[in-house]
DOFI-25211 format. One line per 4 residues: number of its first residue (from 0); their letters; for each residue x, z, y of N, C-alpha, C. Coordinates in nm, 2 decimals, padded with zeros to 4 digits. Layout:
NUM = A = X/Z/Y/X/Z/Y/X/Z/Y; ...
END
This chain:
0 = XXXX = 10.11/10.26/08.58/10.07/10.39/08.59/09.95/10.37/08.64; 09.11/10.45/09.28/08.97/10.35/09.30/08.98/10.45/09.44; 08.67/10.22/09.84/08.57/10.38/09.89/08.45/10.32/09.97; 08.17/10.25/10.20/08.15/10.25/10.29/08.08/10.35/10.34
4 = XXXX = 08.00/10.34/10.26/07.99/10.50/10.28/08.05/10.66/10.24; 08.07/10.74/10.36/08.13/10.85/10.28/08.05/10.90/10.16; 07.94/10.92/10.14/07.91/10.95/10.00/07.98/10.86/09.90; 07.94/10.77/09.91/07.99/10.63/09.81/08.15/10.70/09.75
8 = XXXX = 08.21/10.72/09.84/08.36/10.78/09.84/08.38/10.85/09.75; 08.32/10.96/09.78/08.34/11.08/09.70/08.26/11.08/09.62; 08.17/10.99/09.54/08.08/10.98/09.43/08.22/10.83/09.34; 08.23/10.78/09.37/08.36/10.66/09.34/08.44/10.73/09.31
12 = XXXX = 08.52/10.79/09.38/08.64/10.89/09.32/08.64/11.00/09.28; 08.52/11.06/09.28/08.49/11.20/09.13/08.51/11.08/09.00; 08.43/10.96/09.01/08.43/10.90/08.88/08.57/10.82/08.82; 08.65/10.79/08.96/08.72/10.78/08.89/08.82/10.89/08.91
16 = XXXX = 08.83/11.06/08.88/08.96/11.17/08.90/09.01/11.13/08.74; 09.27/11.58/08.62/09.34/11.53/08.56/09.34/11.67/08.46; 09.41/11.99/08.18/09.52/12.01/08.21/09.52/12.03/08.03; 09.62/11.97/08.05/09.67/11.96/07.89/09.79/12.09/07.86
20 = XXXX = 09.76/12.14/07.77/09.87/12.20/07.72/10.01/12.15/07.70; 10.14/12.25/07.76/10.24/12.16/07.75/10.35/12.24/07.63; 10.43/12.13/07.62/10.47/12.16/07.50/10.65/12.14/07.49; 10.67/12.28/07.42/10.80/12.29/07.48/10.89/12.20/07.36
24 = XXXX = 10.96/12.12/07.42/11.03/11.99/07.31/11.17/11.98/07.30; 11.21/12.08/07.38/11.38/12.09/07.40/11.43/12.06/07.27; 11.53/12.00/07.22/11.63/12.01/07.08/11.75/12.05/07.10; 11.82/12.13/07.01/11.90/12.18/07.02/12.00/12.19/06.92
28 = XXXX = 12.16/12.18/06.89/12.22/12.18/06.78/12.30/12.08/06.72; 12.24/12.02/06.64/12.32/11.93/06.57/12.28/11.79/06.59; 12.36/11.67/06.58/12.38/11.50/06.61/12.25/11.48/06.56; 12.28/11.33/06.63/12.14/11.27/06.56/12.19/11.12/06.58
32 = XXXX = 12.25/11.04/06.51/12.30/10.92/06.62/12.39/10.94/06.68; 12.48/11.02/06.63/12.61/11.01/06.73/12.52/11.08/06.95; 12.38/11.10/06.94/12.36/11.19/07.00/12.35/11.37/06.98; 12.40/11.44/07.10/12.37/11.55/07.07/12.23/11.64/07.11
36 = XXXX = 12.13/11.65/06.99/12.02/11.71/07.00/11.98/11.74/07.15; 12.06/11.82/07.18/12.04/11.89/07.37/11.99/11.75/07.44; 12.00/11.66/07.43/12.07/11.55/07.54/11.96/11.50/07.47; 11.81/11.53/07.54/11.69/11.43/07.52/11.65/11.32/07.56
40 = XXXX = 11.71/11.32/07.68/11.69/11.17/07.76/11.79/11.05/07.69; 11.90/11.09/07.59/11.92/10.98/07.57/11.85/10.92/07.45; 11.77/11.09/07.40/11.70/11.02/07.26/11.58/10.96/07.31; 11.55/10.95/07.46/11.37/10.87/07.51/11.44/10.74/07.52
44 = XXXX = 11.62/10.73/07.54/11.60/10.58/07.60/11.59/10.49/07.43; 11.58/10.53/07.30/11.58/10.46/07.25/11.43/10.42/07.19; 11.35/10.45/07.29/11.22/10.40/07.27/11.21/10.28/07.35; 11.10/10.24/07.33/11.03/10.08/07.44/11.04/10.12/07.57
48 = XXXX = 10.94/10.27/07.55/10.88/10.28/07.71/10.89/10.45/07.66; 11.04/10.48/07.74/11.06/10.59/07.73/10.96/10.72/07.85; 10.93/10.65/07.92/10.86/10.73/08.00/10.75/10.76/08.01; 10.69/10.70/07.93/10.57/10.73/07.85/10.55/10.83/07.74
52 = XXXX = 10.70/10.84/07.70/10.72/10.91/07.59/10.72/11.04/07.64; 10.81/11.03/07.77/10.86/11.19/07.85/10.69/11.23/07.89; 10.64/11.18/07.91/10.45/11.24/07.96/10.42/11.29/07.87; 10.43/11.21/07.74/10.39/11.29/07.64/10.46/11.42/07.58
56 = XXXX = 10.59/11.47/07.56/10.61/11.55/07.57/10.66/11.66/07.64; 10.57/11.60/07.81/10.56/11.72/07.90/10.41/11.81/07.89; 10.34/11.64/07.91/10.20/11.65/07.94/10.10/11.64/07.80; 10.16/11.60/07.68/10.06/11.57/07.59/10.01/11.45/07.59
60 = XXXX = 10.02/11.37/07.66/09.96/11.25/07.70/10.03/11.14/07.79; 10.00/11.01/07.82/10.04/10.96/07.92/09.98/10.90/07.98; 09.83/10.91/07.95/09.73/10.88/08.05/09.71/11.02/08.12; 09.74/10.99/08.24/09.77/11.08/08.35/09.62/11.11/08.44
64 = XXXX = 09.51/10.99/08.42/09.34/11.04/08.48/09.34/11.16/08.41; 09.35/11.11/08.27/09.30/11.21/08.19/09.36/11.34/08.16; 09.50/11.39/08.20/09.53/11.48/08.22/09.50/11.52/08.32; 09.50/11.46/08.46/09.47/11.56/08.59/09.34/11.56/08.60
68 = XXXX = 09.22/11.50/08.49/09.09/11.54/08.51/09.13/11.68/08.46; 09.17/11.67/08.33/09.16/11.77/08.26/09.21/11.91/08.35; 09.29/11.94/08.39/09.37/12.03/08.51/09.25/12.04/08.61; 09.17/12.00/08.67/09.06/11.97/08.75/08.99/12.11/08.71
72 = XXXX = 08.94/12.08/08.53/08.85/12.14/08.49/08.88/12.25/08.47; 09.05/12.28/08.42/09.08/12.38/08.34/09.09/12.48/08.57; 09.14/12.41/08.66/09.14/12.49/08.76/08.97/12.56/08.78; 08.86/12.46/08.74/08.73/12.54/08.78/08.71/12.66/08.71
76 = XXXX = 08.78/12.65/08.60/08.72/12.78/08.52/08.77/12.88/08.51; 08.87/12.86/08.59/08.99/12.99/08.65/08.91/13.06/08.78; 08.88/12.95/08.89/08.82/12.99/09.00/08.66/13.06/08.95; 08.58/13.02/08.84/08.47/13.08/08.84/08.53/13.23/08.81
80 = XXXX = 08.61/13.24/08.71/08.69/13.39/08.64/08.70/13.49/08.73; 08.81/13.41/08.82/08.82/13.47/08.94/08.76/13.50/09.07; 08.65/13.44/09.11/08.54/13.45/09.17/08.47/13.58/09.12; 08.43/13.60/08.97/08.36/13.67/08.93/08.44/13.81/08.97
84 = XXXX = 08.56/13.83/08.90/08.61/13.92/08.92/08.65/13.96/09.05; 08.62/13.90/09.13/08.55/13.99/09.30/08.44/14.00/09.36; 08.37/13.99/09.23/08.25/14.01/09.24/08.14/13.95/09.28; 08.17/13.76/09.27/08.07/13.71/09.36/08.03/13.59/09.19
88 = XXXX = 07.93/13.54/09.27/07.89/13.42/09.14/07.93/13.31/09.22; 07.95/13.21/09.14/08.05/13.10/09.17/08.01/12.97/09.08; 07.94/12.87/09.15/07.91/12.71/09.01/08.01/12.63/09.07; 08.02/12.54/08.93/08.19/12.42/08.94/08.09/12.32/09.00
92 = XXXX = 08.18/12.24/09.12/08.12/12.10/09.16/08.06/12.03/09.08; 07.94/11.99/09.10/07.84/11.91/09.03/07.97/11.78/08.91; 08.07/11.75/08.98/08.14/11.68/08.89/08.25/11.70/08.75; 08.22/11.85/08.81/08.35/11.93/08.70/08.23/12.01/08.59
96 = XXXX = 08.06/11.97/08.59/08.02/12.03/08.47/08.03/11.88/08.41; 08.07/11.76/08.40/08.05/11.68/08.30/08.17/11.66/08.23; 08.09/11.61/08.09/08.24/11.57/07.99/08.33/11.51/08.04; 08.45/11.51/08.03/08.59/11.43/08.04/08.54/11.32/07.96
100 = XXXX = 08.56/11.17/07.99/08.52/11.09/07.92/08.67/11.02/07.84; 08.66/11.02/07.74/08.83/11.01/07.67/08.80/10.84/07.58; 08.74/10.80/07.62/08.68/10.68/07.55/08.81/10.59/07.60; 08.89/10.46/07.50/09.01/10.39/07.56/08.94/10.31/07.60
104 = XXXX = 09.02/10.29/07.76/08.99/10.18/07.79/09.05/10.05/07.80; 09.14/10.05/07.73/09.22/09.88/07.78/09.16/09.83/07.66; 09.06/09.83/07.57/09.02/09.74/07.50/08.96/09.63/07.54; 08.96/09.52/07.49/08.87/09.40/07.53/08.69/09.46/07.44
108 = XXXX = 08.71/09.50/07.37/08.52/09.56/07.34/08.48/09.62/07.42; 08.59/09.74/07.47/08.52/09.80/07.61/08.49/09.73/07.80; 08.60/09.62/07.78/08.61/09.52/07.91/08.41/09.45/07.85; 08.42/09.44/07.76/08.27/09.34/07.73/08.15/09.45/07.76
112 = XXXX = 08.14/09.55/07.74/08.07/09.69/07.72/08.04/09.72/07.88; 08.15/09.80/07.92/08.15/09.84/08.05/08.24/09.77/08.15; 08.31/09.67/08.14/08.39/09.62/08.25/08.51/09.72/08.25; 08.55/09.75/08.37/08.63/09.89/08.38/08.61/09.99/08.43
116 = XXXX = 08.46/10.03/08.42/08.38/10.16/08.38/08.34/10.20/08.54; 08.39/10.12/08.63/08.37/10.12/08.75/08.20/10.15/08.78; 08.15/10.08/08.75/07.95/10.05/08.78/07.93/10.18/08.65; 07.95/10.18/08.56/07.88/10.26/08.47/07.92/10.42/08.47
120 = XXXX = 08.06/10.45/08.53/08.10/10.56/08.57/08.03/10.62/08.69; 07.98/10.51/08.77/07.89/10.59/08.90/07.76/10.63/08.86; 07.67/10.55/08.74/07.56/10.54/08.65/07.55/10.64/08.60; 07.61/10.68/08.52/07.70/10.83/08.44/07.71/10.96/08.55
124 = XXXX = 07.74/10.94/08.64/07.76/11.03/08.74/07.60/11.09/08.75; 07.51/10.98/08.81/07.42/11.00/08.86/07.31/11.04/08.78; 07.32/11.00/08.66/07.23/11.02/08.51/07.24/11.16/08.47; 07.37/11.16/08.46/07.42/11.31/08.40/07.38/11.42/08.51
128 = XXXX = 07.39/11.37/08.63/07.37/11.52/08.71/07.23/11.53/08.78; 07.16/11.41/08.71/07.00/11.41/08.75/06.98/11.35/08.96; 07.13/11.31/08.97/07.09/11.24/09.09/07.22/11.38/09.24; 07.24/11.52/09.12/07.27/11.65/09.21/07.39/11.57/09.27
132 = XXXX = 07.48/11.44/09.24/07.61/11.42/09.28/07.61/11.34/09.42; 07.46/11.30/09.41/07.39/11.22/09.59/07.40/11.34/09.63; 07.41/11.49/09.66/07.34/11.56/09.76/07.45/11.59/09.82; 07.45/11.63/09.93/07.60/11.63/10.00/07.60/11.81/09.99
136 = XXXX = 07.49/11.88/09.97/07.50/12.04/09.99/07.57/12.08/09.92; 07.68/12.22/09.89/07.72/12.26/09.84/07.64/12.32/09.75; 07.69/12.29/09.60/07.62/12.38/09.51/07.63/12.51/09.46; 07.68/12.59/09.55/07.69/12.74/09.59/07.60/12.79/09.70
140 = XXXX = 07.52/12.68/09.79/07.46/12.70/09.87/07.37/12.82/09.91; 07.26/12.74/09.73/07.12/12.84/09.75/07.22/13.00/09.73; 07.31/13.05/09.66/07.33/13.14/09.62/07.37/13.23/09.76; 07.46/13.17/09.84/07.55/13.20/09.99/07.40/13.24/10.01
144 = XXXX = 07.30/13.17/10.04/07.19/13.18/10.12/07.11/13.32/10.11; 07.15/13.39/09.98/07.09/13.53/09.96/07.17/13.62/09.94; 07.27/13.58/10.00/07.43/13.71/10.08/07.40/13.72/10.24; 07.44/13.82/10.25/07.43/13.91/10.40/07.57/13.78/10.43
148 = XXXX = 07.56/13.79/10.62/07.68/13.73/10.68/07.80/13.77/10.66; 07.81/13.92/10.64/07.92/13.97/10.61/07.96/13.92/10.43; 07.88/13.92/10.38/07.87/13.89/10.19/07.96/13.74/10.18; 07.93/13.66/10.31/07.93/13.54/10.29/08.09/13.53/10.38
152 = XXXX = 08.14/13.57/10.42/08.27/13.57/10.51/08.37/13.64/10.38; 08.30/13.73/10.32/08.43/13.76/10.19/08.42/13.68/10.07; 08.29/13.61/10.03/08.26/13.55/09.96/08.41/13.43/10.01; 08.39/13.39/10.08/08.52/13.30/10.17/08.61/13.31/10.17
156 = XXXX = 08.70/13.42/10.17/08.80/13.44/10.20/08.83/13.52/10.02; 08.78/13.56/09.95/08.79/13.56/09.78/08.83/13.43/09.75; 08.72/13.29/09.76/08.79/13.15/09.73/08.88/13.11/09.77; 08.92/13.09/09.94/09.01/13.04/09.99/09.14/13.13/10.06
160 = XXXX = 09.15/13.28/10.04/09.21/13.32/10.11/09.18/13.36/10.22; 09.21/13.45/10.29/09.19/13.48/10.45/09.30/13.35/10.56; 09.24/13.36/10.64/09.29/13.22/10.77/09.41/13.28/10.78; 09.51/13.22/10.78/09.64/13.26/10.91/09.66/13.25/10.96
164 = XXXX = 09.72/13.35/11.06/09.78/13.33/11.24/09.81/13.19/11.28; 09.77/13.20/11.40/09.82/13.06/11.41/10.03/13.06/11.40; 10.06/12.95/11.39/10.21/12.95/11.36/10.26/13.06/11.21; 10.14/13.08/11.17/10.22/13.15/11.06/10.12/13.11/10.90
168 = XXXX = 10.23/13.11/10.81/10.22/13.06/10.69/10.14/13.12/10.61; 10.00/13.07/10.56/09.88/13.12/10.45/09.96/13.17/10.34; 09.94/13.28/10.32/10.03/13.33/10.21/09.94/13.36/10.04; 09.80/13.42/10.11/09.71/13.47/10.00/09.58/13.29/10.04
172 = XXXX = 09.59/13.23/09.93/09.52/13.12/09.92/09.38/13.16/09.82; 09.38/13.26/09.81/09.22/13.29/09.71/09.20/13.21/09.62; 09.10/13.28/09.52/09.06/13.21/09.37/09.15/13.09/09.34; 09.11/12.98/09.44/09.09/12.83/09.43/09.22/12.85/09.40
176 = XXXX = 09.32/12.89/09.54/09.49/12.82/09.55/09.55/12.91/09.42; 09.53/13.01/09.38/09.60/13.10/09.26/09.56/13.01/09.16; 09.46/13.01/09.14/09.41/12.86/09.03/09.53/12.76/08.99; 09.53/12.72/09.12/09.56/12.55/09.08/09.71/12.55/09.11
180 = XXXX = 09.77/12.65/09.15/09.91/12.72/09.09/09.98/12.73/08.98; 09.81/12.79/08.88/09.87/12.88/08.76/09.86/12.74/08.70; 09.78/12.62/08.69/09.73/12.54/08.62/09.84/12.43/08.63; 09.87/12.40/08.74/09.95/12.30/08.77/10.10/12.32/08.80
184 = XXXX = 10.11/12.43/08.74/10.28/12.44/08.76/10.38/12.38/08.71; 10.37/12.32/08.62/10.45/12.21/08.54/10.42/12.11/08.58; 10.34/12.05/08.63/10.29/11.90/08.68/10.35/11.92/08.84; 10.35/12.01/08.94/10.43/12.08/09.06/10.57/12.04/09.00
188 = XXXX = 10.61/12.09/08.89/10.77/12.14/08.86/10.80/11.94/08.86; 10.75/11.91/08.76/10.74/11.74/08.78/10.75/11.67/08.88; 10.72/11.65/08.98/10.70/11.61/09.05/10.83/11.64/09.18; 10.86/11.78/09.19/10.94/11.83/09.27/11.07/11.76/09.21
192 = XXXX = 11.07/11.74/09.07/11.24/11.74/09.03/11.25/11.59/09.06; 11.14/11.50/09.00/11.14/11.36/08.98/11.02/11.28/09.09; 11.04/11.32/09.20/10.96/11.25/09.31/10.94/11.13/09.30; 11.08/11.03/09.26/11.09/10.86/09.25/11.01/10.84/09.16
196 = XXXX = 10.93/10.93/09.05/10.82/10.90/08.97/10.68/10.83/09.01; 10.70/10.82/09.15/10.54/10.80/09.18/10.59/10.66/09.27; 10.69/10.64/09.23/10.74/10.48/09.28/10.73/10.40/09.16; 10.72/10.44/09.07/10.78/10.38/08.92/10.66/10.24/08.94
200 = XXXX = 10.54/10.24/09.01/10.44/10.11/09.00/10.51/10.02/09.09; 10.52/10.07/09.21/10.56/09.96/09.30/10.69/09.91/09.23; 10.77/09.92/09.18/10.90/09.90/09.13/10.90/09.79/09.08; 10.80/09.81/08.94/10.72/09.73/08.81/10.67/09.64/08.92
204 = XXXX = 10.59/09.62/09.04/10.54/09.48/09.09/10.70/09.44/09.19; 10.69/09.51/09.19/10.86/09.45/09.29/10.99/09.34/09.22; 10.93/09.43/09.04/11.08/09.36/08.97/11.05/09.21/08.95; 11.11/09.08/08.96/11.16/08.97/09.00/11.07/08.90/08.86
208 = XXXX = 11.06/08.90/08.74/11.00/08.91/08.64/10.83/08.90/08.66; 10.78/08.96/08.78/10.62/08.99/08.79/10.57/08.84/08.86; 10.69/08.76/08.92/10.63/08.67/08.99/10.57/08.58/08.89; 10.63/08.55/08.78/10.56/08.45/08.73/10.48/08.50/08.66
212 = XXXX = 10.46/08.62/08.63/10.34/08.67/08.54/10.22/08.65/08.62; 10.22/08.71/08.77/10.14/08.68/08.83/10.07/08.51/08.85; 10.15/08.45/08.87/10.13/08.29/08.87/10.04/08.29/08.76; 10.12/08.29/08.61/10.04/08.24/08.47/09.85/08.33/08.48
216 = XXXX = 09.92/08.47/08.53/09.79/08.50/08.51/09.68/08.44/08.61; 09.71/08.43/08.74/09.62/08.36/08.84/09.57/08.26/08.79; 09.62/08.17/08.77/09.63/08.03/08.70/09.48/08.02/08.57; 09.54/08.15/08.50/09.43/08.15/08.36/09.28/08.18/08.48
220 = XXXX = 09.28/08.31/08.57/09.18/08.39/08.60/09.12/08.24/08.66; 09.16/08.18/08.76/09.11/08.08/08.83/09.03/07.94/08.73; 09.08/07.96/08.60/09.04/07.86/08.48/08.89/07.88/08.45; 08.91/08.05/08.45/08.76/08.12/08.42/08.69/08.16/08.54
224 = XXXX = 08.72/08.06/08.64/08.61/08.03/08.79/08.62/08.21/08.87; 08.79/08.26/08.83/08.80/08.37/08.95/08.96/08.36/09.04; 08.93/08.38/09.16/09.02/08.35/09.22/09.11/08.46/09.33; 09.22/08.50/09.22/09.27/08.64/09.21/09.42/08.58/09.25
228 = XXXX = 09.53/08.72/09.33/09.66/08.66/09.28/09.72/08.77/09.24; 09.67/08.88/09.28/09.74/09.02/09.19/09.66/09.08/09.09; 09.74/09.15/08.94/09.65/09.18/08.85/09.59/09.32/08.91; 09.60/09.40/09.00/09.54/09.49/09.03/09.43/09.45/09.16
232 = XXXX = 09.40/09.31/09.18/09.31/09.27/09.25/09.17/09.30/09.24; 09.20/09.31/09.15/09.01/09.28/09.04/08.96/09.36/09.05; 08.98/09.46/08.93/08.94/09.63/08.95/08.88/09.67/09.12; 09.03/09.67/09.20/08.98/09.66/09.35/08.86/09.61/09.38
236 = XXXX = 08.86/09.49/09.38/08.74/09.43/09.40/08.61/09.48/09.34; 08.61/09.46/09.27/08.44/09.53/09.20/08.46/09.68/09.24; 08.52/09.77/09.24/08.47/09.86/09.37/08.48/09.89/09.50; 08.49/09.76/09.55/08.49/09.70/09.70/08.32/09.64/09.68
240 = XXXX = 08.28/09.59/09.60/08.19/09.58/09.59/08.03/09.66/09.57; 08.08/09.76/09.45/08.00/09.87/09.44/07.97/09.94/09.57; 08.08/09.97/09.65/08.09/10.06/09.77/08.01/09.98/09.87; 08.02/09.87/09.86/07.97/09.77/10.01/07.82/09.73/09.98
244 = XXXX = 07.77/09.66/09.86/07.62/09.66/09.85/07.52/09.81/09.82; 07.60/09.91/09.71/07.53/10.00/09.74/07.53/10.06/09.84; 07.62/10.06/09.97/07.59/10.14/10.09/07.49/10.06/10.16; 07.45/09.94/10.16/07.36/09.84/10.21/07.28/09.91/10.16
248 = XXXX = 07.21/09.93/10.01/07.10/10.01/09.98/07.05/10.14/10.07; 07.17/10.23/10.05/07.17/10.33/10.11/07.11/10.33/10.26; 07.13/10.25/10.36/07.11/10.21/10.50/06.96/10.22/10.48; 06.94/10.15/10.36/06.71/10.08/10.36/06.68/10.22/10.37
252 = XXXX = 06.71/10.30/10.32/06.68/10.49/10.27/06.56/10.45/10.14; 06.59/10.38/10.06/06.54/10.34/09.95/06.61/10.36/09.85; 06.71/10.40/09.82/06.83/10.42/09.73/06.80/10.49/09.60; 06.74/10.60/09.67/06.68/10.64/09.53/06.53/10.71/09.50
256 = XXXX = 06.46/10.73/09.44/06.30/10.80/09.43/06.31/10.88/09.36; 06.16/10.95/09.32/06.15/11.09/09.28/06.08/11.06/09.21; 06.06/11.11/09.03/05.94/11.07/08.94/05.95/11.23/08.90; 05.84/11.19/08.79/05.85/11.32/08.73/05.92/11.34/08.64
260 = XXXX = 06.03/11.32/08.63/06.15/11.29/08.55/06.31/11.36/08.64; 06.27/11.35/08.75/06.38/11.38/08.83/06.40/11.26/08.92; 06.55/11.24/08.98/06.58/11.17/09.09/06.60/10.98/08.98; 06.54/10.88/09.03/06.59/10.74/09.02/06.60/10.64/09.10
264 = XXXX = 06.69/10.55/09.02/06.76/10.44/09.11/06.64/10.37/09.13; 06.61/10.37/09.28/06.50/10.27/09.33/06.50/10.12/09.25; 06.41/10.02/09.25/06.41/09.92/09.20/06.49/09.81/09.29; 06.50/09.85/09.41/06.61/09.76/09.47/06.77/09.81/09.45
268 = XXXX = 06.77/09.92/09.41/06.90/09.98/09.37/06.94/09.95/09.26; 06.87/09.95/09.15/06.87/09.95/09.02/06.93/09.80/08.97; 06.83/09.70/09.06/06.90/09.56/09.05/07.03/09.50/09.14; 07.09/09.59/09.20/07.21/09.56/09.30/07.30/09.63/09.16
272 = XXXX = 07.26/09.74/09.10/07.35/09.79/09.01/07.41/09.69/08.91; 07.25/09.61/08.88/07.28/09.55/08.77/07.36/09.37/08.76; 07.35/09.39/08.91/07.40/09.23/08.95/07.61/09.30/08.96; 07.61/09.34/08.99/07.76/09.45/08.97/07.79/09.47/08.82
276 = XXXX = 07.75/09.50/08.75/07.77/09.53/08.62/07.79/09.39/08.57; 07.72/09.32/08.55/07.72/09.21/08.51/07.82/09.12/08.53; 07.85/09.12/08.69/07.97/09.04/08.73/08.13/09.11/08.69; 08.08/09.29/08.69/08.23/09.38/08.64/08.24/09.36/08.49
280 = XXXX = 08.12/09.32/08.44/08.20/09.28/08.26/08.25/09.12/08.25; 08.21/09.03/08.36/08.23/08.90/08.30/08.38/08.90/08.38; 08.45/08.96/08.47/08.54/08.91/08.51/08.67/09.04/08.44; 08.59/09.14/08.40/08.69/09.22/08.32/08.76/09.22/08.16
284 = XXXX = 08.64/09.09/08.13/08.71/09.01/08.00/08.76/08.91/08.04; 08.75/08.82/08.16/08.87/08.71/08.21/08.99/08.78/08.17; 08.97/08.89/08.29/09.10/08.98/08.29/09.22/08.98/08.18; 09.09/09.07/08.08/09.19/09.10/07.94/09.21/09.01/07.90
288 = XXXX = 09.17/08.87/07.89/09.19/08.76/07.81/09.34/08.71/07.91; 09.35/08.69/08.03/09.45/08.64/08.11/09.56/08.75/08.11; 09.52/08.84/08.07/09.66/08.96/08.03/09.71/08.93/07.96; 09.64/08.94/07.83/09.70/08.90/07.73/09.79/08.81/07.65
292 = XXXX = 09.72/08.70/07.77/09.85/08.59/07.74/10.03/08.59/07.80; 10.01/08.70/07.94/10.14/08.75/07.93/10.18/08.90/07.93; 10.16/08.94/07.80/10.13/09.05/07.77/10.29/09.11/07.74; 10.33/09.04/07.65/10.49/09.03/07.62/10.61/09.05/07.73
296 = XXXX = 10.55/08.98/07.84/10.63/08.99/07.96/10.58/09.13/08.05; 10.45/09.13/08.08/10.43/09.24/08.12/10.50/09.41/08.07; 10.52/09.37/07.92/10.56/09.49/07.85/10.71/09.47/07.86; 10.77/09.37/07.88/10.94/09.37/07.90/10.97/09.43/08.07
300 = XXXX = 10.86/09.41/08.17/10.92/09.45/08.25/10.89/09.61/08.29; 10.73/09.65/08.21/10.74/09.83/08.19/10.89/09.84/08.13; 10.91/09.82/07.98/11.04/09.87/07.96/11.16/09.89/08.01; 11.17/09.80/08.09/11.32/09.78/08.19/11.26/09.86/08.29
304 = XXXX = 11.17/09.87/08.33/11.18/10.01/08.49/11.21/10.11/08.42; 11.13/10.13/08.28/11.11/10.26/08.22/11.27/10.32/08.17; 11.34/10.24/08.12/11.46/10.25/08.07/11.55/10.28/08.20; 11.54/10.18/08.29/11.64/10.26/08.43/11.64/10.39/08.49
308 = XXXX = 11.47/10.39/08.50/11.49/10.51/08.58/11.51/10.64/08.50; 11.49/10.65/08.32/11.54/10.80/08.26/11.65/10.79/08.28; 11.72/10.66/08.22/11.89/10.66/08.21/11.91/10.72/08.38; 11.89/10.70/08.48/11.93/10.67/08.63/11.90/10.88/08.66
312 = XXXX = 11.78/10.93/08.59/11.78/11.06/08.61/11.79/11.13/08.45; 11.88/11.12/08.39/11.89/11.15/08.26/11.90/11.35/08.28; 12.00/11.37/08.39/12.02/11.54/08.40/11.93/11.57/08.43; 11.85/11.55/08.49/11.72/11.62/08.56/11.60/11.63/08.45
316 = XXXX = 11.60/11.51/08.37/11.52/11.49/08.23/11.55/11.58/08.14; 11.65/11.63/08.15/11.67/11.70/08.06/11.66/11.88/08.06; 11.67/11.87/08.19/11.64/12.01/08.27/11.52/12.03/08.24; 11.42/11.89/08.28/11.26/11.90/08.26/11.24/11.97/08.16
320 = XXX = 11.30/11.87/08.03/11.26/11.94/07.90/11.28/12.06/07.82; 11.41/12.10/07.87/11.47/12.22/07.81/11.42/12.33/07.91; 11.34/12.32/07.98/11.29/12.48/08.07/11.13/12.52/08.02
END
């Protein structure tokens, strides 16, 4: 199933953030296999990777960035609606006007391209918003700034609700919380029924089967002069690295200039980028190349979590689907 500087942070993880239409898949009626239509969880166990399957006919998908970017966006455009409709003007975070990027990534063309989009997603960030995703000011700012005090205290309490008493429960959450309510109620309902869902990774590195995957793969990665022992090391790494030399930049206050063009990556910035890029595409086709060779195994032991845990909550899967 991606932080040294606080900017770095929250410029790293806008790039790497999920709402898809859901789709009601209940079956009903007559056999299918000696199963009964109603009974969908036993028809997911006869896939590979039934749980993949159940995202997709909750969520549309089973890339799950890409859903809860999507939910992200679809909450901004609710909060602008609803902002408006009490009367105030309202712009989405400098990160919620850019495209959803739907490009796959587990290819080996894209590992050769971008690496794992780590360096080029913060590039992208920065390109696309002319540099507005470095500013730490709110981009409702200038607008607050030509409301009276009072304009700006309801402007507040429209988005977020009014404060509650102390000891007592926020009831009216404004724009934002009705938003991400209306938006995310089925991903909420998810989550509430099937919590052990968000164990399903640790499980997959837990199950007895990963030890030697990990070995073969170390083994390959260390062939190609890197020296890794978990496959989620890597990724890690290169933005352990983005975060740590560009916040070095950052410290010079050279980070970035001003042309007549807009905001750019200084020349000492620009070459720290590119010394990162370079090293995130050569070690993210090791990667794929060292995956690949236990690729078979890695996919026998998704299957086997995936198959326990529907069979293990089959009634609840089924409640999912049929409501």
């Amino acid at each position: 199933m991606r932080r040294p500087s606080h900017l770095l942070v929250t410029i790293v993880g806008m790039a790497l953030i999920a709402i898809s239409c859901t789709t009601d898949t209940s079956i009903s009626g007559t056999t299918e296999n000696g199963v009964e239509r109603g009974d969908t969880s036993a028809m997911l166990l006869d896939s590979e990777f039934p749980v993949d399957d159940l995202l997709v006919q909750l969520f549309g998908t089973k890339d799950l960035d890409i859903y809860l970017a999507e939910q992200q966006r679809s909450i901004g455009d609710l909060v602008q609606v609803c902002m408006q409709d009490e009367g105030f003007e309202y712009r989405l975070p400098t990160e919620l006007q850019l495209e959803i990027d739907y490009t796959d990534r587990t290819t080996r063309e894209f590992a050769a391209a971008d690496g794992f989009g780590v360096t080029s997603d913060f590039i992208r960030l920065f390109v696309q918003t002319n540099g507005q995703a470095f500013q730490t000011q709110d981009v409702n700012q200038p607008y607050l700034a030509s409301l009276t005090s009072q304009q700006v205290a309801d402007f507040v309490v429209a988005l977020d609700g009014p404060t509650a008493e102390p000891g007592q429960i926020q009831t009216d959450t404004g724009c934002r919380g009705r938003s991400s309510d209306i938006v995310r109620a089925t991903w909420a309902e998810f989550n509430e029924s099937l919590p052990q869902f968000s164990a399903l990774t640790e499980e997959v590195d837990a199950h007895p089967g990963m030890t030697d995957i990990r070995s073969t793969w170390s083994s390959c990665m260390l062939d190609q002069g890197f020296e890794y022992l978990d496959l989620d090391d890597v990724e890690r790494d290169v933005t352990r690295r983005l975060e740590e030399l560009f916040a070095s930049a950052f410290s010079t206050g050279v980070s970035v200039v001003s042309t007549d063009a807009g905001l750019a990556f200084a020349p000492e910035t620009q070459a720290i980028l590119e010394d990162i890029a370079e090293f995130e595409r050569s070690v993210a086709v090791s990667n794929w190349d060292c995956r690949d060779r236990v690729r078979f195994e890695i996919d026998a032991v998704n299957s086997e979590v995936q198959r326990s845990f529907v069979d293990t909550h089959r009634s609840t899967i089924d409640e999912l689907l049929a409501s």
